[in-house]
Every structure is written in C-alpha cells, then in structure tokens.
PDB file as gemmi writes it, atoms N, CA and C in Angstrom:
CRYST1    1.000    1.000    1.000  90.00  90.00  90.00 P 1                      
ATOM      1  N   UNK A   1     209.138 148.257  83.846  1.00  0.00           N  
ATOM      2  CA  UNK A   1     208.045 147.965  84.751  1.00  0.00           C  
ATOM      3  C   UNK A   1     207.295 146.704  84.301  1.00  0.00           C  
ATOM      4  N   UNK A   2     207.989 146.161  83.860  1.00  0.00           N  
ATOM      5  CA  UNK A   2     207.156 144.680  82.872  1.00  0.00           C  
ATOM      6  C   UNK A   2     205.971 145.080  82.177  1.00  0.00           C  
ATOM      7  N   UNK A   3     205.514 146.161  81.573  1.00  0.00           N  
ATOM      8  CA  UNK A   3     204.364 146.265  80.992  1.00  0.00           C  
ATOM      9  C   UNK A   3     204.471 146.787  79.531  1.00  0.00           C  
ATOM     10  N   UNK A   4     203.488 146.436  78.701  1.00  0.00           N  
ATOM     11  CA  UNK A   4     204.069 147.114  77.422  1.00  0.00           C  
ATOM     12  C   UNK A   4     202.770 147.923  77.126  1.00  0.00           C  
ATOM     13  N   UNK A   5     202.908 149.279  76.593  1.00  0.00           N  
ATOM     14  CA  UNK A   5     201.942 150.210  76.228  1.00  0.00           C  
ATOM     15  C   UNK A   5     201.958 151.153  74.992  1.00  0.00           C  
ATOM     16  N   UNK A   6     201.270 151.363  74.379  1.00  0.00           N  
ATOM     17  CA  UNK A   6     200.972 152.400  73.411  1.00  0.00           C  
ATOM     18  C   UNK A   6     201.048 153.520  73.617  1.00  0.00           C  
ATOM     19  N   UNK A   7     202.152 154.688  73.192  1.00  0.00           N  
ATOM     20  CA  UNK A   7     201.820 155.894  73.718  1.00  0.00           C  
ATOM     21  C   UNK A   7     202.173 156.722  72.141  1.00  0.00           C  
ATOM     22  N   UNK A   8     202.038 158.242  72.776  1.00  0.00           N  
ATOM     23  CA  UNK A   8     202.683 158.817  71.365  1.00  0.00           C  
ATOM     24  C   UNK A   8     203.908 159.872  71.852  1.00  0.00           C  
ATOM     25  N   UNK A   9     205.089 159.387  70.753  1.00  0.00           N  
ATOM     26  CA  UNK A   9     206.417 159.937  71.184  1.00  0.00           C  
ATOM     27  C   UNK A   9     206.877 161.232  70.632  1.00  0.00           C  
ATOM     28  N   UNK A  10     206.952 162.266  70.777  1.00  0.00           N  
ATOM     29  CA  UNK A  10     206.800 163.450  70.098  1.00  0.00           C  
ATOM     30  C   UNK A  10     208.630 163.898  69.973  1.00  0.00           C  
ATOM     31  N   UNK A  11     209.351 163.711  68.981  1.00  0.00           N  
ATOM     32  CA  UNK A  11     210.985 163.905  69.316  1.00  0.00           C  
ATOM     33  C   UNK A  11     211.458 165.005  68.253  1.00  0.00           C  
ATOM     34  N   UNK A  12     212.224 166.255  67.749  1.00  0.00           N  
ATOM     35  CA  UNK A  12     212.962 166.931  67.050  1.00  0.00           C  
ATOM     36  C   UNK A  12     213.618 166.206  66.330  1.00  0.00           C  
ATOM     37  N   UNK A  13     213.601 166.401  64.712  1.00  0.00           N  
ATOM     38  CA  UNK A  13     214.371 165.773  64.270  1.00  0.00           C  
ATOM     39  C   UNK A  13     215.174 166.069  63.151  1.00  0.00           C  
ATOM     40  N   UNK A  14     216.232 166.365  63.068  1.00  0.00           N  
ATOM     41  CA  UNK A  14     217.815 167.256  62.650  1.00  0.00           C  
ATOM     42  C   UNK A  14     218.495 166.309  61.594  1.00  0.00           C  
ATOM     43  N   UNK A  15     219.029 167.090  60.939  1.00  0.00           N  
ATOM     44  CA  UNK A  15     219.729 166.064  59.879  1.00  0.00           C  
ATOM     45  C   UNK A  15     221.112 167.098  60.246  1.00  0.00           C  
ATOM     46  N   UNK A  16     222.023 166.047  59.639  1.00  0.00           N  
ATOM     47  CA  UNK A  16     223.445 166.276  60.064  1.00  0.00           C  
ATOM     48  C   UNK A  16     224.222 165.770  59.110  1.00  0.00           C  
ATOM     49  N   UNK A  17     225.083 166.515  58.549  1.00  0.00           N  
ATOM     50  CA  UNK A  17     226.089 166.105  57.059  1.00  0.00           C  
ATOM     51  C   UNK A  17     227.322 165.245  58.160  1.00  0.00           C  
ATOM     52  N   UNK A  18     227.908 164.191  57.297  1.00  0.00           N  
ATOM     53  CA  UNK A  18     228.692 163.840  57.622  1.00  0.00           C  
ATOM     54  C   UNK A  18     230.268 164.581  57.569  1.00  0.00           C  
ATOM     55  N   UNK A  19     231.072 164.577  58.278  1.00  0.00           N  
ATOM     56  CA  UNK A  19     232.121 165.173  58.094  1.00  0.00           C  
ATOM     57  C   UNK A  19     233.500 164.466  57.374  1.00  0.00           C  
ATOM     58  N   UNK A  20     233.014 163.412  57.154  1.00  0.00           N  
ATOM     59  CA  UNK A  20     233.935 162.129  56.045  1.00  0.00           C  
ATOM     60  C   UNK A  20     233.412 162.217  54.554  1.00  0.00           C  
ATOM     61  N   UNK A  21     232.417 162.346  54.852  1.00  0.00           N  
ATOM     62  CA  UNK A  21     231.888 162.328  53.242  1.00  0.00           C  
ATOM     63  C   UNK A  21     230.628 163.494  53.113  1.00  0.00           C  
ATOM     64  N   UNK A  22     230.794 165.080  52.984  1.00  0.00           N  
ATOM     65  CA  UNK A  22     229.840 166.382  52.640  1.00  0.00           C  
ATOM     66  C   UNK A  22     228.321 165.664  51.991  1.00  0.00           C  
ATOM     67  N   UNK A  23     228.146 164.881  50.757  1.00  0.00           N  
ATOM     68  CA  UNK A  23     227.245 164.442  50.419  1.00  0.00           C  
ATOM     69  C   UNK A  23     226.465 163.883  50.929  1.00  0.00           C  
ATOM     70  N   UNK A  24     227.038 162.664  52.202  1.00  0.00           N  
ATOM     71  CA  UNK A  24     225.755 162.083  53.010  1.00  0.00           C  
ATOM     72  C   UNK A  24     225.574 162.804  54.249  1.00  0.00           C  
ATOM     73  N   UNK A  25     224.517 162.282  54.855  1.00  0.00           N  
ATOM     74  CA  UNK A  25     223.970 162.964  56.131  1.00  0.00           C  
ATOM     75  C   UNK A  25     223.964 161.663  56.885  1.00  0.00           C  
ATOM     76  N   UNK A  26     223.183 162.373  58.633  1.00  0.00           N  
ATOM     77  CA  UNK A  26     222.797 161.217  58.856  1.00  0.00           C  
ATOM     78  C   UNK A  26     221.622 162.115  59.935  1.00  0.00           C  
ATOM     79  N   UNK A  27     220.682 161.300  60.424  1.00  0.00           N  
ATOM     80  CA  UNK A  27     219.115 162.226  61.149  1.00  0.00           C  
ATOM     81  C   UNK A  27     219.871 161.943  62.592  1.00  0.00           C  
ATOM     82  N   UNK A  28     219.598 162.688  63.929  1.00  0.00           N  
ATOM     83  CA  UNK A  28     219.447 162.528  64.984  1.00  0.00           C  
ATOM     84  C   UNK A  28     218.473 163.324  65.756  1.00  0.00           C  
ATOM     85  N   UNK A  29     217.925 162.978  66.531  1.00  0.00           N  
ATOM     86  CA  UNK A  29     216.518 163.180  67.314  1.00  0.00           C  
ATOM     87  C   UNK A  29     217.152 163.881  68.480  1.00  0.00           C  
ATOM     88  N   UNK A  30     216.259 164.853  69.386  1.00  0.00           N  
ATOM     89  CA  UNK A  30     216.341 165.374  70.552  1.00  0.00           C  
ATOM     90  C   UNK A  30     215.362 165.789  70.935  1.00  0.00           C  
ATOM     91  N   UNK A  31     215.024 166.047  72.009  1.00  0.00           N  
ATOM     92  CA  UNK A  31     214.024 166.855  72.969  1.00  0.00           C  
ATOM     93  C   UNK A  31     212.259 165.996  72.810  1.00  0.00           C  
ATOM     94  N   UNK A  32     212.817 164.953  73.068  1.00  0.00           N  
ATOM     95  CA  UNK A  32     211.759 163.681  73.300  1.00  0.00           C  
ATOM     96  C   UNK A  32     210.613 164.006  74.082  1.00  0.00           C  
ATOM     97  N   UNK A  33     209.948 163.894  73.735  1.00  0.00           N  
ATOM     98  CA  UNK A  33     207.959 164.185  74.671  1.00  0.00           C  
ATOM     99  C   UNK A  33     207.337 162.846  74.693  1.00  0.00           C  
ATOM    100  N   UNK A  34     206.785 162.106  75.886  1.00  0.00           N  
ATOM    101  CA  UNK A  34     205.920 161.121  76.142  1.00  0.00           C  
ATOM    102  C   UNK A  34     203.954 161.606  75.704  1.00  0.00           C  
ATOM    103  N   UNK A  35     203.693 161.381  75.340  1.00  0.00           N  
ATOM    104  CA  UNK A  35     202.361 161.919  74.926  1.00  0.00           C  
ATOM    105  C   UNK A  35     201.487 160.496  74.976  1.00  0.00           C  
ATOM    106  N   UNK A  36     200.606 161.297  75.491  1.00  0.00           N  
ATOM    107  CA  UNK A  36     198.658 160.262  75.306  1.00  0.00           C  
ATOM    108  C   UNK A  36     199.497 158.844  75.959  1.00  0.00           C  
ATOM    109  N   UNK A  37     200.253 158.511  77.331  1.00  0.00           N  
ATOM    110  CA  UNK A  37     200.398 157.413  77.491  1.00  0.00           C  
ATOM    111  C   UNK A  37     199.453 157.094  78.312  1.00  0.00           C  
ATOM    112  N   UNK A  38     199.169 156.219  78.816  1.00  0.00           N  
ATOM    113  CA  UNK A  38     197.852 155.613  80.003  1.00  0.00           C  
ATOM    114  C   UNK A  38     198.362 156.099  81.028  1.00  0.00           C  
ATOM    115  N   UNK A  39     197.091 157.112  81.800  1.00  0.00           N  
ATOM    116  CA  UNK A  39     197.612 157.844  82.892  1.00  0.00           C  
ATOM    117  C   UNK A  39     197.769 156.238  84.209  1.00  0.00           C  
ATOM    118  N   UNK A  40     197.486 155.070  83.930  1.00  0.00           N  
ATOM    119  CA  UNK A  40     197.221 154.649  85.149  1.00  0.00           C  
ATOM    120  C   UNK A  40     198.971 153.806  85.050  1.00  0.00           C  
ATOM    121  N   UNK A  41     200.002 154.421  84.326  1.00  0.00           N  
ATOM    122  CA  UNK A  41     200.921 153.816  84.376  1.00  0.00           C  
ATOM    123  C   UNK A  41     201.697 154.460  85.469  1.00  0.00           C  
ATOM    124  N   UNK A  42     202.580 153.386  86.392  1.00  0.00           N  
ATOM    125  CA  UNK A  42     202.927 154.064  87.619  1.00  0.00           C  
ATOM    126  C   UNK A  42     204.151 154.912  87.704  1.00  0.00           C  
ATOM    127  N   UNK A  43     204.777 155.202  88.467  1.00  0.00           N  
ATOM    128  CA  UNK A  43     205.829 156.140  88.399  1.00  0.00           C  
ATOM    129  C   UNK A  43     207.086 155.234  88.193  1.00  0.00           C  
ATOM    130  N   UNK A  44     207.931 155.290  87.378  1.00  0.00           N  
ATOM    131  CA  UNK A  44     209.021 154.476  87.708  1.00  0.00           C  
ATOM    132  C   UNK A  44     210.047 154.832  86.246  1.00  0.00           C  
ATOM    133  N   UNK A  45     210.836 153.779  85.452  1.00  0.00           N  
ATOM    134  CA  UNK A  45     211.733 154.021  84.588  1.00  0.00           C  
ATOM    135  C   UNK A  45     211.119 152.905  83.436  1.00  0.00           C  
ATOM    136  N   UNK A  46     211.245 153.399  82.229  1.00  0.00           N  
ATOM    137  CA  UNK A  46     210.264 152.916  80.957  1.00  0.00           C  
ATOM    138  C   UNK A  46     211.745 153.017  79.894  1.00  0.00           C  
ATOM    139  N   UNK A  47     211.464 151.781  79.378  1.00  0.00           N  
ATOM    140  CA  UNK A  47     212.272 152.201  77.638  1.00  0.00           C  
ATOM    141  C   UNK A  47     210.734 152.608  76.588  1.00  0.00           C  
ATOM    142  N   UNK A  48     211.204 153.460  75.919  1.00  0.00           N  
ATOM    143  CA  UNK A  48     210.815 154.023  74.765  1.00  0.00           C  
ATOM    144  C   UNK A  48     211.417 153.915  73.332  1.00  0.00           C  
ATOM    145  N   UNK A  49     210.750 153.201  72.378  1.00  0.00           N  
ATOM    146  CA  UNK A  49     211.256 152.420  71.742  1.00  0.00           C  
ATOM    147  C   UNK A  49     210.332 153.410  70.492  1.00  0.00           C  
ATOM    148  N   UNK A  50     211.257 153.845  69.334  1.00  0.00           N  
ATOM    149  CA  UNK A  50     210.176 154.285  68.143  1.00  0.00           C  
ATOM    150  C   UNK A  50     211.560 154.053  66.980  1.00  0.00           C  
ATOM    151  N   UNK A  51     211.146 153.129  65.514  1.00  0.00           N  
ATOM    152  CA  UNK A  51     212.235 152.761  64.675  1.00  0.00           C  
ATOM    153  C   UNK A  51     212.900 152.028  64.833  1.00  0.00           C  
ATOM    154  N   UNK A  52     214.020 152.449  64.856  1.00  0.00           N  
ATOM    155  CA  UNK A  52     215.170 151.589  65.551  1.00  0.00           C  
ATOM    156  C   UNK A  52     215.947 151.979  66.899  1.00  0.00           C  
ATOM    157  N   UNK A  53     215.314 153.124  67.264  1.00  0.00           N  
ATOM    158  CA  UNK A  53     215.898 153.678  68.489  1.00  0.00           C  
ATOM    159  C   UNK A  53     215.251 153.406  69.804  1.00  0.00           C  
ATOM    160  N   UNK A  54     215.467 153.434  70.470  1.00  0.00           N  
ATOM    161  CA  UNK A  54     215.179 152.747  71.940  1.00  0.00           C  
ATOM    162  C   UNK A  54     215.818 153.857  72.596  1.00  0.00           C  
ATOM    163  N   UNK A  55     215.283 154.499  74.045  1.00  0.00           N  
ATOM    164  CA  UNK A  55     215.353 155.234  74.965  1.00  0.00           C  
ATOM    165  C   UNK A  55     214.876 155.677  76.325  1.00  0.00           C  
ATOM    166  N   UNK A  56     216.040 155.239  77.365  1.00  0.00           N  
ATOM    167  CA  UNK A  56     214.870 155.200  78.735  1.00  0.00           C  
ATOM    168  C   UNK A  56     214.145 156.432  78.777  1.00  0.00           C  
ATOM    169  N   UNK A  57     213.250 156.440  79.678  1.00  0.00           N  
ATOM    170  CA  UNK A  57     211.751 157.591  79.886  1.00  0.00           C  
ATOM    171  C   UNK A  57     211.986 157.248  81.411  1.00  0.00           C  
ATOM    172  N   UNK A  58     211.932 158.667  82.519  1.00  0.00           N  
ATOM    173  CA  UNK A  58     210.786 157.776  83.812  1.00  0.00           C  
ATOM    174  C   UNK A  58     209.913 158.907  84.140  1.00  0.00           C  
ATOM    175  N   UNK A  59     208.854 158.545  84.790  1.00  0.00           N  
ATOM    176  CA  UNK A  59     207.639 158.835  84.793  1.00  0.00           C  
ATOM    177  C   UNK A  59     207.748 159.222  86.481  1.00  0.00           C  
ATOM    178  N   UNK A  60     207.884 160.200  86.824  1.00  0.00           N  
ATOM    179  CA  UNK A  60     207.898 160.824  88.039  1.00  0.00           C  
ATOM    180  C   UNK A  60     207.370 161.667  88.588  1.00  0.00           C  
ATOM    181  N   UNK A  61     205.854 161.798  89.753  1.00  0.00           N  
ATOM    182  CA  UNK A  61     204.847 162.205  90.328  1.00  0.00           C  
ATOM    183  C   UNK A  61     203.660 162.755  89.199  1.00  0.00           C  
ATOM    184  N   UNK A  62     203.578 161.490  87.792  1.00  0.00           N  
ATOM    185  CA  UNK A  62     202.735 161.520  86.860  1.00  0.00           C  
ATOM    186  C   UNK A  62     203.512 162.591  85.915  1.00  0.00           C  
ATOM    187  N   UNK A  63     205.015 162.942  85.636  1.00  0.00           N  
ATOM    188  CA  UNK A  63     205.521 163.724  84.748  1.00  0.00           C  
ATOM    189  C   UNK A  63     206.392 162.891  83.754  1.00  0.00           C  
ATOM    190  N   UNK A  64     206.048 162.970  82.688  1.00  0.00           N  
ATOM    191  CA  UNK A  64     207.603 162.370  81.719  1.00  0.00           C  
ATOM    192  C   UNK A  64     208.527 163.013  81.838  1.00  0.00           C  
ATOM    193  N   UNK A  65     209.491 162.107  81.862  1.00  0.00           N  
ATOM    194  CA  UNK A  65     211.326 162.940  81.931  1.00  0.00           C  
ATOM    195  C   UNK A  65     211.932 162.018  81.087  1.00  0.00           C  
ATOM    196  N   UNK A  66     212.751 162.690  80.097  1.00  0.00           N  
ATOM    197  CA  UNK A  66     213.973 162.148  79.506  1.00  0.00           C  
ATOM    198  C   UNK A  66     215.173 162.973  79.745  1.00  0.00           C  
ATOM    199  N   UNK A  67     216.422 162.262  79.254  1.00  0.00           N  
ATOM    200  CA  UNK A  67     217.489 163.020  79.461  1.00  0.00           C  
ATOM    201  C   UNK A  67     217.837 163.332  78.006  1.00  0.00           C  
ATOM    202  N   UNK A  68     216.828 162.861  77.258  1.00  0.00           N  
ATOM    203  CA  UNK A  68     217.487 163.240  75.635  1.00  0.00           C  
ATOM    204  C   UNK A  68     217.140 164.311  75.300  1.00  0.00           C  
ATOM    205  N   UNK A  69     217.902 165.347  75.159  1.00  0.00           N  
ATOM    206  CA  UNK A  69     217.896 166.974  75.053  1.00  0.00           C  
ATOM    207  C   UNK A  69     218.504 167.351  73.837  1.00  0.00           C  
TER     208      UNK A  69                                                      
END                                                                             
C-alpha cells in the first residue's frame, strides 16, 4: 500500500533438529498475529517484515489475515 508502519508482530516460535546433522537445529515461526497496528490503515495486502523474514499480511474489513499457520 506504499506506506510504512510500526506495528507489533506476535508469531510461535519452534525449533527443529536438522535431519542431516541431529546436533544442529534450525527455528521456524507460525501462527503470525498483526498487533497495535494503526487502525487508520486501509484494507488491502501488507508485507510484514520482522529479522530476516518478510511475510505478506492483508487487512480485511479492519481484520489481520495471514496464511502463515
């Protein structure tokens, strides 16, 4: 939506052993929450960006939706 905003991203976060090597792991995130964003942002499709991960969001009749489950 061309705009950039501050919000807070609320995501699960899992660690996972590798199956090449038992000793290392590696983290993956799920079940993503949009929190405290500016209600006057409009309805449409948002990347969500926290670390190094990046993830679309859209914002539909004032609800967050992701598909990251």
């Amino acid at each position: 939506m061309e705009r950039e905003s501050s919000c807070v991203l609320l995501a699960w976060k899992d660690t996972l052993r590798c199956e090449e090597n038992l000793g290392a792991f590696r983290y993956v995130y799920s079940r993503l929450q949009v929190l405290d964003a500016p209600a006057d942002l409009p309805d449409g499709e948002y990347l969500a960006g926290f670390g190094e991960l990046s993830v679309m969001v859209s914002k539909r009749s004032g609800i967050w939706l992701s598909d990251w489950r």
